[in-house]
C-alpha positions as CSV (number, residue, x, y, z in Angstrom):
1,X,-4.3,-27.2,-15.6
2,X,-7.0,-23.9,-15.3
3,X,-5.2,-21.4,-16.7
4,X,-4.1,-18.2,-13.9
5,X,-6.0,-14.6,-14.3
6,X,-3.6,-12.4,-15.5
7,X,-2.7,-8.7,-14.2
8,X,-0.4,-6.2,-15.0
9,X,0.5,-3.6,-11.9
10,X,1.5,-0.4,-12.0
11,X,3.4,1.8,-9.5
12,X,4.5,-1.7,-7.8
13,X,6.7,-0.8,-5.4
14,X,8.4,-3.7,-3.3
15,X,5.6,-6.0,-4.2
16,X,3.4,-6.2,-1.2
17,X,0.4,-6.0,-3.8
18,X,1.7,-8.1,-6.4
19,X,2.8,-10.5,-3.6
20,X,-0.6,-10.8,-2.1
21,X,-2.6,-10.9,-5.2
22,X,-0.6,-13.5,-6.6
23,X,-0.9,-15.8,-3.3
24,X,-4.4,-15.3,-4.4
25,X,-3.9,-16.6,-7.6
26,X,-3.2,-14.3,-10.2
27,X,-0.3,-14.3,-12.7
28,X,1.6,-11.2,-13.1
29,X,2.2,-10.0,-16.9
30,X,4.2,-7.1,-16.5
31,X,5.1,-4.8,-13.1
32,X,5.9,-1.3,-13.9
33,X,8.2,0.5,-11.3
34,X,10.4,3.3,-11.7
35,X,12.7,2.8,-8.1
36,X,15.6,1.1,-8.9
37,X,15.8,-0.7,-5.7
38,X,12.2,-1.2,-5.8
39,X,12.3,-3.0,-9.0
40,X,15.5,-4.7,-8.0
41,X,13.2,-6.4,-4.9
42,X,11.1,-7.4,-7.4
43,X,13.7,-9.0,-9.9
44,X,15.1,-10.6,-6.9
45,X,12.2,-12.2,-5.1
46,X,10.4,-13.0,-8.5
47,X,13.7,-13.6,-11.7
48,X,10.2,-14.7,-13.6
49,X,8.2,-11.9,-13.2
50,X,8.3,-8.9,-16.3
51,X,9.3,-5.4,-14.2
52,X,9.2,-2.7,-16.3
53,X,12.1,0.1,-14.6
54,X,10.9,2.7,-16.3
55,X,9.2,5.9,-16.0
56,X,5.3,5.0,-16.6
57,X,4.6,8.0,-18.5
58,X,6.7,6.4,-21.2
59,X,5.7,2.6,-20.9
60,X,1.6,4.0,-20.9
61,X,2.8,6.2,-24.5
62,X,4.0,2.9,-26.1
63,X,1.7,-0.1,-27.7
64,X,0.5,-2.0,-24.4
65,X,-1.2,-5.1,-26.2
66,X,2.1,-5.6,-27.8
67,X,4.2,-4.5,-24.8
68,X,2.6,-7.1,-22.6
69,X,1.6,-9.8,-25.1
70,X,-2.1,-9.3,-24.9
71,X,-4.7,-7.8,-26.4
72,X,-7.5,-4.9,-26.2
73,X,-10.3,-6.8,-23.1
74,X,-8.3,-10.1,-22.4
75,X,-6.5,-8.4,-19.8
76,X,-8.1,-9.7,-16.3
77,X,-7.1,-6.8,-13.8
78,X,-5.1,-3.9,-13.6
79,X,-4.2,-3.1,-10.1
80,X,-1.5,-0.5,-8.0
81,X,-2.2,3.0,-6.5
82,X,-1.1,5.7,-8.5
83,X,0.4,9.0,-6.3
84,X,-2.6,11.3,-6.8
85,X,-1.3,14.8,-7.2
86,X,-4.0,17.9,-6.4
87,X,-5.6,18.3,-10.0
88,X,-6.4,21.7,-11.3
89,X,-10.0,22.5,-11.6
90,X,-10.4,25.6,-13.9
91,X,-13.5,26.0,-14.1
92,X,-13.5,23.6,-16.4
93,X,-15.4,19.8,-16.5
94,X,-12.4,17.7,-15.9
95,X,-11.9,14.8,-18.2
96,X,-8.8,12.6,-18.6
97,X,-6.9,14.8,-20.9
98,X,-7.1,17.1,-17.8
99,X,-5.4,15.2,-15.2
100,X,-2.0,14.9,-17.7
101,X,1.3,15.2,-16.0
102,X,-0.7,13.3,-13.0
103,X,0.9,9.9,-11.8
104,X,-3.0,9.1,-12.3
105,X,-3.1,9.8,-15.8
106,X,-1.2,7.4,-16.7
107,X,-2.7,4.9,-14.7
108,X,-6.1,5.6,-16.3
109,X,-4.5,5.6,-19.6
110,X,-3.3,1.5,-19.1
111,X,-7.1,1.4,-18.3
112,X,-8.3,3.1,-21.9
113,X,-5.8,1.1,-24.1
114,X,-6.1,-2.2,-22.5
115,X,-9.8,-1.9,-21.2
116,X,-9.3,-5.0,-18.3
117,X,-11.9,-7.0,-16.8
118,X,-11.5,-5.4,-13.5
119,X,-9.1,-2.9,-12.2
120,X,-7.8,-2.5,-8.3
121,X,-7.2,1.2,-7.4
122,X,-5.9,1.9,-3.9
123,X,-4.6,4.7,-2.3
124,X,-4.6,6.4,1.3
125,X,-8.1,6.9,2.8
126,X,-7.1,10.9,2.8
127,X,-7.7,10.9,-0.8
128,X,-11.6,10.8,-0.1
129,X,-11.8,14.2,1.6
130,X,-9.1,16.1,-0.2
131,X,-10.1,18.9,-1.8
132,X,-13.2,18.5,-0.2
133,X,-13.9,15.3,-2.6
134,X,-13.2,17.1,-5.4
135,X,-10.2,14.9,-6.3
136,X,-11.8,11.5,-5.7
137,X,-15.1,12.9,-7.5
138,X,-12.5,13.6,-10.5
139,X,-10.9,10.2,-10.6
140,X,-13.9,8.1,-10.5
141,X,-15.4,10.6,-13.1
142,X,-12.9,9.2,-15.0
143,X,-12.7,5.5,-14.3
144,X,-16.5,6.0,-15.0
145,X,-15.3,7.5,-18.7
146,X,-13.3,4.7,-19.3
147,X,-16.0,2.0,-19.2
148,X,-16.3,0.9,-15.9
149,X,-18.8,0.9,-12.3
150,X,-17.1,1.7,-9.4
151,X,-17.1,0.2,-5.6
152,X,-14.9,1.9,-3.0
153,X,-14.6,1.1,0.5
154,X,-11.6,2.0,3.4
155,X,-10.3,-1.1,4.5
156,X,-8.0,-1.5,7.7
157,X,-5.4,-4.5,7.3
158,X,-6.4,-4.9,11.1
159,X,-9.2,-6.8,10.2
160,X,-8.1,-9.3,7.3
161,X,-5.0,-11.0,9.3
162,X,-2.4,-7.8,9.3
163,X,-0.9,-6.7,13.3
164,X,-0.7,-3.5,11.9
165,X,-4.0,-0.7,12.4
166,X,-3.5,0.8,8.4
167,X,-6.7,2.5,6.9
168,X,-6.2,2.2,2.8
169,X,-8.5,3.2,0.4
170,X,-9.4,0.4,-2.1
171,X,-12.0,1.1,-5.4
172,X,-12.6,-2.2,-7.5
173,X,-14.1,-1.0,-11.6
174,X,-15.7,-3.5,-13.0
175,X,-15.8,-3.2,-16.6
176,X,-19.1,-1.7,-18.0
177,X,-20.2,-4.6,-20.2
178,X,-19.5,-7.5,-17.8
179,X,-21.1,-5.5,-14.4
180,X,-24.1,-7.9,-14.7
181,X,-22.6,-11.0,-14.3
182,X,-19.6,-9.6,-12.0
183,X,-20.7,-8.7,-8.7
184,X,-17.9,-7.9,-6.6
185,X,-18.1,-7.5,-2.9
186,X,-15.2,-6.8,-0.6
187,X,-13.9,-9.4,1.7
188,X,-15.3,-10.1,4.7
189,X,-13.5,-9.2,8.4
190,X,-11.6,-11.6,10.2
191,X,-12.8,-12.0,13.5
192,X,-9.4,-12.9,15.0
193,X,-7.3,-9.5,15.0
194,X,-3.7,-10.3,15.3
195,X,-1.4,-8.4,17.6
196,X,2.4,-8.0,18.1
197,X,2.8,-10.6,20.2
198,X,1.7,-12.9,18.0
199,X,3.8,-11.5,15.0
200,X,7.2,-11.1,16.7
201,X,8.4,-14.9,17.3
202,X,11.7,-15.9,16.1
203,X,12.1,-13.1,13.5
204,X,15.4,-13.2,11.7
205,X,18.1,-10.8,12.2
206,X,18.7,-8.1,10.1
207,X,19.6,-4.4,10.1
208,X,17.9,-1.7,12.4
209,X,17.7,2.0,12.5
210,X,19.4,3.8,15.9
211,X,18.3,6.2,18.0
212,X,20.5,8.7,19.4
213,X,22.1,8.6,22.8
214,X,19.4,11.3,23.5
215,X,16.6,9.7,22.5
216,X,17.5,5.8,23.6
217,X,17.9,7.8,27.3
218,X,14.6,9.0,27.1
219,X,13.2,6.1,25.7
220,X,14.0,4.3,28.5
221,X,12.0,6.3,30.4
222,X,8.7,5.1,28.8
223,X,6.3,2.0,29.7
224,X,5.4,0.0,26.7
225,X,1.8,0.8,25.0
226,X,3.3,4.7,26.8
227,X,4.2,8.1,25.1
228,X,5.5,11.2,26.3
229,X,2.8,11.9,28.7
230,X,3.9,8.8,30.4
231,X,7.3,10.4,31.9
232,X,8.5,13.8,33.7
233,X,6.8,16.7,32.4
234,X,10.2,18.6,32.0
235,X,12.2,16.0,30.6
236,X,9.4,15.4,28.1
237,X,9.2,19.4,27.4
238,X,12.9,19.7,26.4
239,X,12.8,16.7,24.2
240,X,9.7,18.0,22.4
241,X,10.8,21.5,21.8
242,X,8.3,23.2,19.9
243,X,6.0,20.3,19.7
244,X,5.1,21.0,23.7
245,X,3.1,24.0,22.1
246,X,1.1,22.0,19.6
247,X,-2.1,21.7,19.6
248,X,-3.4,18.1,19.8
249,X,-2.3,15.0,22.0
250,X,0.9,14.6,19.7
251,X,0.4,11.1,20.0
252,X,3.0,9.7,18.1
253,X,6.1,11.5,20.3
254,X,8.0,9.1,22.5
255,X,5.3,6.5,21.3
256,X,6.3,3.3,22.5
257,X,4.1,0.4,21.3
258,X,2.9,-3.1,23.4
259,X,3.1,-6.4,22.5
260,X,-0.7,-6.7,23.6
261,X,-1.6,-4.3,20.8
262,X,-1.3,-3.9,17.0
263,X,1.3,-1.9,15.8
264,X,0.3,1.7,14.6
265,X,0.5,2.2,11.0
266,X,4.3,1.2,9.4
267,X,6.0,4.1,8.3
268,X,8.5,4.8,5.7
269,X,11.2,6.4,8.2
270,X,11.5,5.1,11.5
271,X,13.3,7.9,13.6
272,X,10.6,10.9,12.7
273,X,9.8,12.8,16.3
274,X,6.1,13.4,16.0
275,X,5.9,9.5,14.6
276,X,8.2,7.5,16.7
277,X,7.5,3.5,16.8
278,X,9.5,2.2,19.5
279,X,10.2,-1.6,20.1
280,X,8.1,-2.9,22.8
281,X,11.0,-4.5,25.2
282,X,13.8,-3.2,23.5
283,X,15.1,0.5,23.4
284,X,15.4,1.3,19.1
285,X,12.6,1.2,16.3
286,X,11.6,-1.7,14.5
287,X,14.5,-4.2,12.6
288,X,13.9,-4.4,8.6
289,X,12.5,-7.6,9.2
290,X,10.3,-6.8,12.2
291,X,8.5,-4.2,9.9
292,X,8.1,-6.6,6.9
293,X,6.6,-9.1,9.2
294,X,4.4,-6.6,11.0
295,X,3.5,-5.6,6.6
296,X,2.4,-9.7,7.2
297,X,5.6,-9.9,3.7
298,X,7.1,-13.5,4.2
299,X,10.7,-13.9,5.7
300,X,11.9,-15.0,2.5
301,X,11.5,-11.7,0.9
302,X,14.3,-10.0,0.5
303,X,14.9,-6.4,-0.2
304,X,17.4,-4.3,-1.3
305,X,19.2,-1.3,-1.4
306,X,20.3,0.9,1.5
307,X,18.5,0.6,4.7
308,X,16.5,4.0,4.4
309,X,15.3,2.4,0.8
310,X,14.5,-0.5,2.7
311,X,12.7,1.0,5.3
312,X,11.0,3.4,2.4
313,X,9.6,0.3,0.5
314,X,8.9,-1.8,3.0
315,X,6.5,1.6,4.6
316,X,5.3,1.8,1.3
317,X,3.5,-1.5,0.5
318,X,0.5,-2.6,1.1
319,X,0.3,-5.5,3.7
320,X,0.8,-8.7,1.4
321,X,-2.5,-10.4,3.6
322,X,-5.0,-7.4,2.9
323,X,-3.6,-7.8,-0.7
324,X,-4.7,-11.4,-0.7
325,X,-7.9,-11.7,0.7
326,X,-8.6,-8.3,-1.8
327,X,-7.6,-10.7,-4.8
328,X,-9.5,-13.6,-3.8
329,X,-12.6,-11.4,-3.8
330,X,-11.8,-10.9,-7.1
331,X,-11.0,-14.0,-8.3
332,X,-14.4,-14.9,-6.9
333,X,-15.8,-12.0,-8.8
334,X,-14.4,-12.8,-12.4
335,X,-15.1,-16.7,-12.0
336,X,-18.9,-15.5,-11.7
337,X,-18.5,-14.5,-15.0
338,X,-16.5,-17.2,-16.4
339,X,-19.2,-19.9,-15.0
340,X,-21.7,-17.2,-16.5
């Protein structure tokens, strides 16, 4: 039997990461997650999987070779997406030390004590610009530190099998001293794109957010693949409030979505005004297990908690395909080196 790659992930969430990168083949060592109900998902879904509920600042300060049973470069890949908080740039050169009491720091900490084969850092696609890419510059400064070349790209779950238009930043390191046989590339685009049609057959029943009298009223009102500019002016201008002044197209008010089109980026709420996802044919957002499927999770995953934590995790994740198709370009990567 050829023995699985082996990852640890951090920040885990509900799993949509670990999910998809161990469809693609890899075997999880240890998942650190600090949500309770998060972790509890996890437990759930996978009783053999190692989740760490605790706060990562903690499990990064301990021994990790002896925390997860392996040592110093065996380690295949690290993956998750840390929360990157604004650094602080003091007119100082930022190293690692800087970014303490970051979400980050701790993520590139794993990477210094464990030094993987590859890691898999992902994050929103906003991260690129913030600060005016002073942030990313920082935190692939610092992967660079570590020991490791960097490839980014923004992927959108559209294109690798995924109803759902979501933009996510992904950088692959490679470690320094295996970058000339390892020669990652990111997976290729699906030429099928998937809509809601497609996604929405037979999906099991499960709990749903409501609207409000109010709002199912006016909801009513609009045409599928519609939004508020799609109905009466006035009754649009007194649901809106101050909105009506905004600047912008406001999009995302009254937004009704079409089963002829992918849906519009899962969120982790599903009643927010200015980012309403109605049901195509039906007047109320999307059922738990609408949104998992539309997240391309599998029925059989189960999550738990209240209904707003659902909702949270579920918003959260990374699509479980986009995860995939990400690890089996890995997979490919690191079995370059191993035929090497």
């Amino acid at each position: 039997m050829i023995e699985k790659y082996k990852s640890i992930e951090l920040f885990a969430g509900a799993g949509g990461l670990a999910l998809g990168l161990e469809m693609a083949g890899f075997e999880h060592i240890g998942l650190v997650e600090f949500d309770k109900s998060a972790a509890n998902t996890l437990r759930l879904n996978r009783p053999n999987w190692n989740v760490l509920c605790e706060d990562i600042e903690i499990v990064a300060s301990r021994n990790l070779e002896k925390e997860f049973g392996i040592k110093k470069y065996e380690l295949d890949l690290l993956s998750g997406g840390a929360p990157c908080q604004s650094f602080s740039y003091a007119g100082k050169r930022l190293g690692l030390e800087d970014t303490r009491g970051t979400m980050f720091y701790h993520y590139a900490t794993f990477l210094k004590k464990l030094q993987p084969k590859m890691f898999l850092f992902e994050n929103v696609k906003g991260l690129l610009n913030h600060d005016k890419g002073k942030t990313f510059k920082t935190i692939c400064d610092i992967f660079e530190e570590q020991g490791y070349k960097i490839n980014y790209s923004v992927l959108n779950a559209l294109d690798y099998g995924v109803a759902q238009k979501r933009e996510r930043l992904i950088v692959i390191g490679v470690r320094n001293d295996l970058s000339e046989k390892v020669k990652f590339q990111f997976p290729k685009k699906h030429e099928k794109k998937l809509v809601l049609r497609d996604i929405l057959k037979d999906v099991p029943e499960s709990e749903c957010a409501k609207y409000s009298k109010e709002k199912e009223e006016i909801f009513k009102l609009v045409p599928a693949g519609g939004y508020w500019k799609d109905i009466d002016p006035n009754i649009a201008k007194k649901y809106m409030k101050s909105c009506w002044f905004m600047e912008g197209g406001r999009t995302g008010i009254l937004r009704r979505l079409s089963l002829d089109e992918p849906c519009l980026t899962v969120l982790t709420t599903p009643q927010m005004k200015q980012t309403e996802r109605c049901h195509p044919t039906e007047v109320r957002p999307f059922t738990i297990r609408e949104n998992a499927r539309i997240q391309s999770f599998p029925d059989k995953w189960q999550f738990t908690g209240t209904i707003a934590s659902k909702y949270r995790q579920i918003g959260n994740a990374v699509p479980c395909n986009l995860a995939k198709e990400i690890g089996i370009s890995i997979i490919k990567a690191l079995g370059e080196n191993d035929n090497g």
